[in-house]
N, C-alpha and C positions, 0 to 999 in steps of 0.2 A: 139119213138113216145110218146106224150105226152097223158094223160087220160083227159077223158072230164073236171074233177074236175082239173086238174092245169090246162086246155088250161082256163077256167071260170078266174081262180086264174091271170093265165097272164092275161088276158082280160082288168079284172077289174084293176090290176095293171097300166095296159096301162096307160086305163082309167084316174086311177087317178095322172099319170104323166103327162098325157095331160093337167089335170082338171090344177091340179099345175101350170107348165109351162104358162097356159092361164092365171091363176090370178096372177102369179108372173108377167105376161109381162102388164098386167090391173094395177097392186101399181107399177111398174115403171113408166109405163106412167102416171100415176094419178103422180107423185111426179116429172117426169122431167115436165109435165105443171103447176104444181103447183107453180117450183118455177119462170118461166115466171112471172105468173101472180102478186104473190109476189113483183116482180123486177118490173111489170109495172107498177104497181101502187104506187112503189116508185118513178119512174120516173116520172108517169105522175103530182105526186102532187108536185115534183121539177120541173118538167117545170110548171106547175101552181103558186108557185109561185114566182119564175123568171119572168112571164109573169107580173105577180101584180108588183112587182116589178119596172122594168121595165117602166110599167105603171104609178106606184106612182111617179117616178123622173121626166118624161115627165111633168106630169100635173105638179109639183111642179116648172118644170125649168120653162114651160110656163107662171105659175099666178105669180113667183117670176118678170119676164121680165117686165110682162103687169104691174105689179103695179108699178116698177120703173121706165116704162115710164113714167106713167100715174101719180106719183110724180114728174117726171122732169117737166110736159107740165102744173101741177096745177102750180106749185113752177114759173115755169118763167113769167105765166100768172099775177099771183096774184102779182109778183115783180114788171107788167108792170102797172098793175090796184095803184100798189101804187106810182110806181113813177109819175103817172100822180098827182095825188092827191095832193103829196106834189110841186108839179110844181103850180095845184090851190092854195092851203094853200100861196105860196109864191107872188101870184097875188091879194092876197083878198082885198087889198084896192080900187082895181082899177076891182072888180066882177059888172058883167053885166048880162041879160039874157040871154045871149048868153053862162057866167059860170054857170049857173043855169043850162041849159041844158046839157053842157057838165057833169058837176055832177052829175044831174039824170041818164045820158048814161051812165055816169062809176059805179050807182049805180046799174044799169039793168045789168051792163056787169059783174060785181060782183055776181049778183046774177043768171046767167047763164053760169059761172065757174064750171066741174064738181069737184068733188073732191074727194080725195081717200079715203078710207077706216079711215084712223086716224087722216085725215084732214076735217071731219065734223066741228069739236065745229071750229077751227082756219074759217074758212068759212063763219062761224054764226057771229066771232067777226069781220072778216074785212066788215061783212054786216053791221054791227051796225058802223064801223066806216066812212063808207063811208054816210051811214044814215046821222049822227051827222054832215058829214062835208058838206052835203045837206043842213042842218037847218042853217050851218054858214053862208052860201053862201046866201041864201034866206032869212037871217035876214040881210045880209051888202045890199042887192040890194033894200028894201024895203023901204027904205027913210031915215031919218038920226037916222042912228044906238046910242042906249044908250051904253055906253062904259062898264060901271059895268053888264049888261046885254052879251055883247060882250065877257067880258072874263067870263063871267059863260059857255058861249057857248063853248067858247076855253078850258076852262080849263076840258069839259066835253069830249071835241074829243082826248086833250093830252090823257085824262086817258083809250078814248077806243084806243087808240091807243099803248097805255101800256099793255093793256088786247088782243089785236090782237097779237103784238109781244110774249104775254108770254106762248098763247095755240099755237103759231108755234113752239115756242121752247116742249114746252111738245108733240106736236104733232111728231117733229123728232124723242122724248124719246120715244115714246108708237110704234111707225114704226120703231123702232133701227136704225134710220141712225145719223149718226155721223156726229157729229159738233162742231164748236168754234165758238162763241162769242167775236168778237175785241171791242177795248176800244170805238172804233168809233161807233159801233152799228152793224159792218159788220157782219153775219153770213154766214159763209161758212161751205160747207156740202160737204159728199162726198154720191155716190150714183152707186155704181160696181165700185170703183177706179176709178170715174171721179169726179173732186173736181168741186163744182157753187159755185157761192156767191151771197145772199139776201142782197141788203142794205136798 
């Protein structure tokens, strides 16, 4: 039989094997959730940014699509606004009011053309060139044309006409889409691996 003084001595012994065992099982479990928490929030900020990710390429494949539509429908538009024009230019001796209006329609139609991002200034020159070929048009229908006048008039729509084609060419440069320049004047363009041509 044990004396009061060791049963105390086991007691506390107990005690403090208990005590033990409860803080040893308290830093386990502090450290097996520690390392969850650790791991989750490496997780969570890999799928964060996966998610971005993800995100960034959507929106990118999106505004890349819309603007190369949105180049194809300027680009075919403006092609038609010029072939009309040079169809007038090729009628002007025989202009009437009836070219006059058709002029100012294609000068309106010109100027309610949207246009894309790097085809502002090309937009501004085929406004001016459509402009210019307004003033030809409405100076041959006016009664009898001065000739030395007539070719200032001309010689003033060649050059916006020179300055329309050189900000579309710089206009492809600054939007990177690729192109050639034929001897004829053709310019063909490609825009996702589908080749048009500007004449």
């Amino acid at each position: 039989m044990l004396t009061p003084v060791q049963k105390k001595i086991r007691r506390e012994l107990e005690e403090l094997h208990v005590n033990g065992m409860i803080q040893q099982q308290a830093h386990l479990s502090e450290s097996v959730q520690a390392v969850p928490k650790k791991t989750s929030r490496f997780i969570k900020m890999i799928l964060f940014v996966l998610v971005c990710t993800i995100v960034s390429i959507v929106i990118y494949i999106q505004y890349t699509r819309y603007n190369h539509n949105e180049f194809i429908l300027y680009l075919s538009k403006v092609q038609l606004i010029h072939l009309e024009s040079e169809t007038m230019l090729k009628n002007l001796p025989a202009s009437n009011p009836e070219t006059i209006t058709a002029a100012a329609d294609l000068l309106t139609e010109t100027e309610n053309v949207a246009a894309p991002l790097g085809f502002r200034e090309h937009k501004q020159d085929l406004i001016h060139e459509m402009e210019q070929l307004l003033v030809v048009i409405r100076y041959l229908t006016d009664g009898s044309p001065d000739s030395v006048q007539l070719n200032k008039y001309l010689i003033d729509l060649r050059i916006k006409q020179g300055l329309q084609r050189e900000s579309l060419l710089q206009a492809f440069q600054s939007t990177s889409i690729k192109y050639l320049q034929g001897d004829d004047g053709t310019i063909t363009y490609w825009i996702k691996d589908q080749v048009y041509q500007y004449k």
